[in-house]
N, C-alpha and C positions, 0 to 999 in steps of 0.2 A: 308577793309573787312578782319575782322581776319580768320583764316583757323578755322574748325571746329573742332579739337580738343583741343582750344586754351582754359586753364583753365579760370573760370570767374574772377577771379581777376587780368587777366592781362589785359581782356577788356577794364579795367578801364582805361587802359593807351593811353594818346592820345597827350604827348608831344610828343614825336620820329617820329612819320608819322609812315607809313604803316606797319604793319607787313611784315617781311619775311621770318621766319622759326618759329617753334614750336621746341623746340631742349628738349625731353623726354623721359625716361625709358617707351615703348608702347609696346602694339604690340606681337611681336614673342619674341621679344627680354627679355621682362617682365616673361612671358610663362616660357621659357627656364631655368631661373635664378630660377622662382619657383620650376621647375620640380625637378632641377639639388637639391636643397636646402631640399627637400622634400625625395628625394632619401638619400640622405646624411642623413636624420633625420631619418630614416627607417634602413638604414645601421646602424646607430650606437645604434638602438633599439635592432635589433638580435641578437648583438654580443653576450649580455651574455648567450643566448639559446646554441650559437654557441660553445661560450666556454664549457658550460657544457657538451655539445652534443660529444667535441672533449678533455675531461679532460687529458687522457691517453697519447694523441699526441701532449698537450702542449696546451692547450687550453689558457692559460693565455695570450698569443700571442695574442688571440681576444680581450683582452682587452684595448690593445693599437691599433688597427683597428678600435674600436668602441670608444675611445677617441679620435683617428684622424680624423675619418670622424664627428665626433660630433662639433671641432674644425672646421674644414672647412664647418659644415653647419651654424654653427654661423656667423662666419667669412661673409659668404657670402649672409645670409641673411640682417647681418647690412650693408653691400654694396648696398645689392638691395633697402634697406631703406633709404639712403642716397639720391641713385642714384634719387628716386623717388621723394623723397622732393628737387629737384636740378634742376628743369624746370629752362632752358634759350629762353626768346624769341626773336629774330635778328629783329631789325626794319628798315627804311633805316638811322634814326640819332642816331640810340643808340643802347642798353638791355636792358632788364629786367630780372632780377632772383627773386627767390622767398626766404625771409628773416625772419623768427620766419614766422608770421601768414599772414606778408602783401607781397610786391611789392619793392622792389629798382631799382632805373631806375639811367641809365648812358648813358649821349651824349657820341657822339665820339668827341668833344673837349673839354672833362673833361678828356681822357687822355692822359698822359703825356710819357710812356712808355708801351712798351708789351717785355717781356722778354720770347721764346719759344723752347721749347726743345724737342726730340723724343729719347726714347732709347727703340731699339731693344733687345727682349730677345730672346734666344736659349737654347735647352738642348742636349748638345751633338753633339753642332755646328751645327740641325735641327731648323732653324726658329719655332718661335711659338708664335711672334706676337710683337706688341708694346704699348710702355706709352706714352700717350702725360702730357707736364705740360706748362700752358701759366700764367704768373705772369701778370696782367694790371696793372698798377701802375696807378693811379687816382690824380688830380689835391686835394684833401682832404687829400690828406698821405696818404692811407690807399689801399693795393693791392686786388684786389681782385682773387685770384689762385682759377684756372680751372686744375681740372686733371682726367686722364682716369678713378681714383677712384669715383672722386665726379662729374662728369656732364656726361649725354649722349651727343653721338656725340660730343665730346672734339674738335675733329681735324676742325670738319666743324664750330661749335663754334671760334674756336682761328683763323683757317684763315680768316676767315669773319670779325673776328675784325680788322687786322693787314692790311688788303685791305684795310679796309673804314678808317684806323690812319695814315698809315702808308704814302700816302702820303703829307699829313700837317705836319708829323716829318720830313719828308725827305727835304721838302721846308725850314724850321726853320732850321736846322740842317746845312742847304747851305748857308744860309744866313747870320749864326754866322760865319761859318767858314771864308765866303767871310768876312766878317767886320776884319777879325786876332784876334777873339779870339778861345779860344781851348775850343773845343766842347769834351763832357763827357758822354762815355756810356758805366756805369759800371765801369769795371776796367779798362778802355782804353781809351786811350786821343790823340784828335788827333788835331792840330793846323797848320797855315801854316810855321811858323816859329820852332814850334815845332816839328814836323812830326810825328810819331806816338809812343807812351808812353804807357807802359805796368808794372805795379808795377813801377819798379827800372829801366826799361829797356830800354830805349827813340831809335829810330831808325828814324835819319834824314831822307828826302824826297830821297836823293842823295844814300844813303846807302841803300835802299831796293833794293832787287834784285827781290822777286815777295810774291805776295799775292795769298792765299789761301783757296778752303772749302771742306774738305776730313771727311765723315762719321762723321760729327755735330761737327767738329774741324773747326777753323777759324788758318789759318797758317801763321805768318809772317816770311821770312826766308833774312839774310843782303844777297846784291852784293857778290861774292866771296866764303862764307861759312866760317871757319875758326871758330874760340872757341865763346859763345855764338851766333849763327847764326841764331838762331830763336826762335818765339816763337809758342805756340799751344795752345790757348783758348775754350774752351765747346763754343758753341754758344749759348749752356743756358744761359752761366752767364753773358753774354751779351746785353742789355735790345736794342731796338730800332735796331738788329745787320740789318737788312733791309737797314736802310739809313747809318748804315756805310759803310756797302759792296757797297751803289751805290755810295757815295762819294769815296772813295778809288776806285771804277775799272774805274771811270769818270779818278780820277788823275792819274793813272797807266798806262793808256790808251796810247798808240805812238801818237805821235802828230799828223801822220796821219788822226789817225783815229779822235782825238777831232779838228779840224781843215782842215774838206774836203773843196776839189780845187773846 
């Protein structure tokens, strides 16, 4: 049963099984982006009253008021147009988004990687929100990148993917490494005889001192410390970084604990 605001040409869709989100620009949310876009286009209509209004006191100064907020009503109108052509529906075996006029639909064992990232902005060290971007990498070549600009609800989109892949990468991933070959994600390589490999930078199993994930940094730092001793990767740039981090904290782990009495 799809939800009812579910556009009709997603109906159509009845590989993936059930519907489970409707992920859309709706709402309050739609409202708001008008109001704000609308205001912005009103603002930058006065200005030239304004300027003339205030010639004496330098009125010209309105005219770069009324070309910025003209800019940012633009600006944010072709956002809210984007946003709105950018319906994601969550099924339980796939997506669906919406492509020129139709429907593109992906299982979750069409892909291959999810690469995902959040960066925090501030002004003046006052939080004031954040980006998400989730890269899917698809069994066809071809990525399909979600981001705060282009999809509503990004975040509930990108985790919902990374849930229902991420364990069948995680399994795969175990399974090469167990066989000794060196498993690849992104820039980082990690094998049992190899230990883990960054560019130039290889860190035997014996020489790591401890693994880390500090404000969307992935940290490897050697035993000891001493002249190159670690290293600090984005965990954006990092495609599938999930089943490395569980393969690495399983290996890192005291024996204790992978080996209860």
């Amino acid at each position: 049963m799809f939800p009812a605001e579910t556009p009709e040409k997603f109906r159509l869709v009845t590989e993936l099984g059930n519907p489970v989100a409707v992920n859309a620009l709706r709402g309050w949310r739609l409202w708001v982006r008008v109001a704000v876009t609308l205001l912005l286009l009103a603002a930058a209509a006065s200005t030239p009253f304004l300027a003339q209004a205030n010639v004496a006191d330098g009125g010209s100064n309105w005219y770069w008021v009324g070309g910025a907020a003209l800019f940012f009503a633009v600006l944010l109108g072709i956002l809210t147009w984007k946003r709105l052509r950018s319906t994601i529906v969550t099924f339980d075996d796939g997506i669906a988004w919406e492509e020129g006029d139709g429907v593109r639909t992906l299982r979750w064992d069409q892909v291959t990687a999810v690469a995902a990232s959040r960066t925090r902005h501030s002004i003046n060290f006052i939080p004031t929100g954040s980006t998400y971007r989730y890269t899917v990498d698809m069994d066809t070549g071809e990525p399909k990148v979600l981001t705060t600009y282009n999809t509503a609800h990004v975040e509930r989109v990108g985790e919902h993917i990374i849930e229902k892949v991420m364990p069948r990468i995680f399994e795969e991933c175990v399974e090469a490494f167990d066989r000794g070959e060196e498993v690849q994600f992104g820039p980082v390589v990690i094998g049992r005889d190899l230990g883990i490999k960054y560019k130039q930078k290889v860190f035997p199993w014996e020489e790591i001192g401890a693994i880390d994930v500090d404000a969307g940094t992935f940290i490897c730092t050697r035993a000891g410390g001493g002249w190159g001793r670690g290293v600090a990767i984005s965990i954006g740039d990092i495609p599938n970084f999930e089943a490395l981090y569980g393969i690495l904290t399983s290996l890192m782990a005291p024996e204790e604990e992978q080996e209860p009495s």
